[in-house]
C-alpha positions in Angstrom: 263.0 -2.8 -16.0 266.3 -4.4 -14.6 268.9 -5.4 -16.9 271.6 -8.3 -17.1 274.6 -8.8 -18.2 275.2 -12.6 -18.6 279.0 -12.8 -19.8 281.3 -15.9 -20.6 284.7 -16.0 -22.1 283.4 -16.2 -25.8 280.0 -15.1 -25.4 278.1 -17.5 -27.4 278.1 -21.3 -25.5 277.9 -21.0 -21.7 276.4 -17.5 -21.4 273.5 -19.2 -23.3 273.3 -21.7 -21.2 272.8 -19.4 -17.9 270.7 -17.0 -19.6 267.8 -19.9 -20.6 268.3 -21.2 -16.8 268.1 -17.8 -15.8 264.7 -16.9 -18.0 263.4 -20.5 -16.5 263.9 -19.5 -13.2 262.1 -16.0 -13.5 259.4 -17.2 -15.9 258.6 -19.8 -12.9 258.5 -16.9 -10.2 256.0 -14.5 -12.1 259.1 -11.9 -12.6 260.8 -12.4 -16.5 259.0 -9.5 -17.7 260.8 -7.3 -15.5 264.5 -8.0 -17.0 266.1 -8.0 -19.7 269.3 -9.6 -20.9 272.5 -8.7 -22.5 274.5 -11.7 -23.5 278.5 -10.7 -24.3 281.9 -12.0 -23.5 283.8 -10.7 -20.3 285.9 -8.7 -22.3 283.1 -6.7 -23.4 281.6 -6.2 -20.3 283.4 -2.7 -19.8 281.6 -1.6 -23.2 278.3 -2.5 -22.2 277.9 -2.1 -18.4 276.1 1.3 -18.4 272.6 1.1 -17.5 272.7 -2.3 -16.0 272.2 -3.7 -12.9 273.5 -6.4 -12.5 276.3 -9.0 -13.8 276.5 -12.9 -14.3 279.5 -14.4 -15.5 280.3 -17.6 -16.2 284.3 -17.1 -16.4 286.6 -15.5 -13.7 286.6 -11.6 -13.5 288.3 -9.7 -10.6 287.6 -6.3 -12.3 285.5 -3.5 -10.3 282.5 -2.9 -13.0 280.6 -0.8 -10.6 277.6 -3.1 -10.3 277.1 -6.5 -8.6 278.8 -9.4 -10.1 277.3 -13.6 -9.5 279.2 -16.2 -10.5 277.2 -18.4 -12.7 278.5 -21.3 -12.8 276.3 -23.1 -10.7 273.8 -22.9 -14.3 276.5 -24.9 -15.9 277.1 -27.6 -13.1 273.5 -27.5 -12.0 274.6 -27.7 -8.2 273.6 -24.6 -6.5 271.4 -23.0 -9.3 268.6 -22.2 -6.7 270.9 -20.1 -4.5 272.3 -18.1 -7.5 268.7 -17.4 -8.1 267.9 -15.8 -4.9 270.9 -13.9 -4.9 270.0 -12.3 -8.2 266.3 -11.6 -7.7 267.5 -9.9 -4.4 270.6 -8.0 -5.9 267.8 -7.4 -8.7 265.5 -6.2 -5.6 262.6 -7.5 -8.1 
Protein backbone atom coordinates (compact mmCIF):
# COMPACT_ATOMS: atom_id res chain seq x y z
CA UNK A 1 0.00 0.00 0.00
CA UNK A 2 1.44 3.53 -0.93
CA UNK A 3 0.61 6.41 1.17
CA UNK A 4 -0.02 10.28 0.59
CA UNK A 5 0.31 13.06 2.08
CA UNK A 6 -1.94 15.73 0.52
CA UNK A 7 -1.08 19.08 2.57
CA UNK A 8 -2.41 22.78 2.10
CA UNK A 9 -1.88 25.68 4.32
CA UNK A 10 -4.99 24.96 6.61
CA UNK A 11 -5.59 21.54 5.89
CA UNK A 12 -9.20 21.48 5.41
CA UNK A 13 -10.34 23.50 1.85
CA UNK A 14 -7.85 22.87 -0.92
CA UNK A 15 -6.14 19.66 0.29
CA UNK A 16 -9.82 18.35 -0.09
CA UNK A 17 -10.08 19.46 -3.19
CA UNK A 18 -6.86 17.52 -4.60
CA UNK A 19 -7.42 14.56 -2.69
CA UNK A 20 -11.24 13.86 -4.38
CA UNK A 21 -9.38 14.76 -7.88
CA UNK A 22 -6.69 12.62 -6.80
CA UNK A 23 -9.16 9.51 -5.71
CA UNK A 24 -10.99 10.32 -9.31
CA UNK A 25 -8.08 9.95 -11.15
CA UNK A 26 -6.88 6.56 -9.51
CA UNK A 27 -10.41 5.07 -9.21
CA UNK A 28 -10.48 5.77 -13.20
CA UNK A 29 -7.04 3.86 -13.64
CA UNK A 30 -7.97 0.58 -11.65
CA UNK A 31 -5.19 1.67 -8.86
CA UNK A 32 -7.27 3.58 -5.63
CA UNK A 33 -7.11 0.56 -3.67
CA UNK A 34 -3.48 0.66 -3.61
CA UNK A 35 -3.10 4.25 -1.59
CA UNK A 36 -4.11 5.74 0.96
CA UNK A 37 -4.39 9.35 2.05
CA UNK A 38 -3.39 11.56 4.80
CA UNK A 39 -4.91 15.00 4.53
CA UNK A 40 -2.87 17.72 6.97
CA UNK A 41 -1.54 21.26 6.72
CA UNK A 42 2.09 21.86 5.53
CA UNK A 43 3.05 22.64 8.90
CA UNK A 44 2.27 19.22 9.98
CA UNK A 45 3.84 17.52 7.41
CA UNK A 46 7.17 17.03 9.58
CA UNK A 47 4.80 15.13 12.17
CA UNK A 48 3.34 12.88 9.88
CA UNK A 49 5.86 12.02 7.03
CA UNK A 50 7.03 8.66 8.33
CA UNK A 51 5.92 5.83 6.47
CA UNK A 52 4.80 7.72 3.38
CA UNK A 53 5.70 7.93 0.07
CA UNK A 54 4.91 10.49 -1.33
CA UNK A 55 3.76 14.32 -0.88
CA UNK A 56 1.20 16.71 -2.52
CA UNK A 57 0.89 20.12 -1.52
CA UNK A 58 -1.06 22.61 -2.50
CA UNK A 59 0.91 25.57 -0.76
CA UNK A 60 4.69 26.42 -1.29
CA UNK A 61 7.19 24.25 0.81
CA UNK A 62 10.99 24.39 0.11
CA UNK A 63 11.65 22.04 3.11
CA UNK A 64 13.66 18.56 2.48
CA UNK A 65 10.96 15.99 3.92
CA UNK A 66 12.92 13.05 2.66
CA UNK A 67 10.32 11.86 0.15
CA UNK A 68 9.00 13.19 -3.15
CA UNK A 69 7.08 16.37 -3.08
CA UNK A 70 4.24 17.46 -6.34
CA UNK A 71 2.84 20.51 -6.42
CA UNK A 72 -0.87 20.30 -6.63
CA UNK A 73 -2.05 23.02 -7.78
CA UNK A 74 -2.84 22.09 -11.08
CA UNK A 75 -6.18 20.16 -9.02
CA UNK A 76 -7.22 23.58 -7.97
CA UNK A 77 -6.78 25.37 -11.52
CA UNK A 78 -7.70 22.26 -13.40
CA UNK A 79 -4.91 23.04 -16.09
CA UNK A 80 -2.28 20.41 -15.97
CA UNK A 81 -4.15 17.82 -13.64
CA UNK A 82 -3.33 14.98 -16.12
CA UNK A 83 0.39 15.56 -15.89
CA UNK A 84 0.37 15.78 -12.01
CA UNK A 85 -1.25 12.45 -12.28
CA UNK A 86 1.33 10.63 -14.16
CA UNK A 87 3.89 12.06 -12.12
CA UNK A 88 2.37 10.65 -8.99
CA UNK A 89 1.44 7.17 -10.17
CA UNK A 90 5.14 6.93 -11.42
CA UNK A 91 6.85 8.56 -8.19
CA UNK A 92 4.09 6.08 -6.53
CA UNK A 93 5.70 3.28 -9.06
CA UNK A 94 1.94 1.84 -8.80
Amino acid sequence: MKKIIVACGAGIATSTIAIQKIKTKLEEKGLLSKVQFTQCTVAEIPMRVEGHNLIVTTASTSQDFGIPVISGLPFITGMGIDKVMEDIIEKLDL
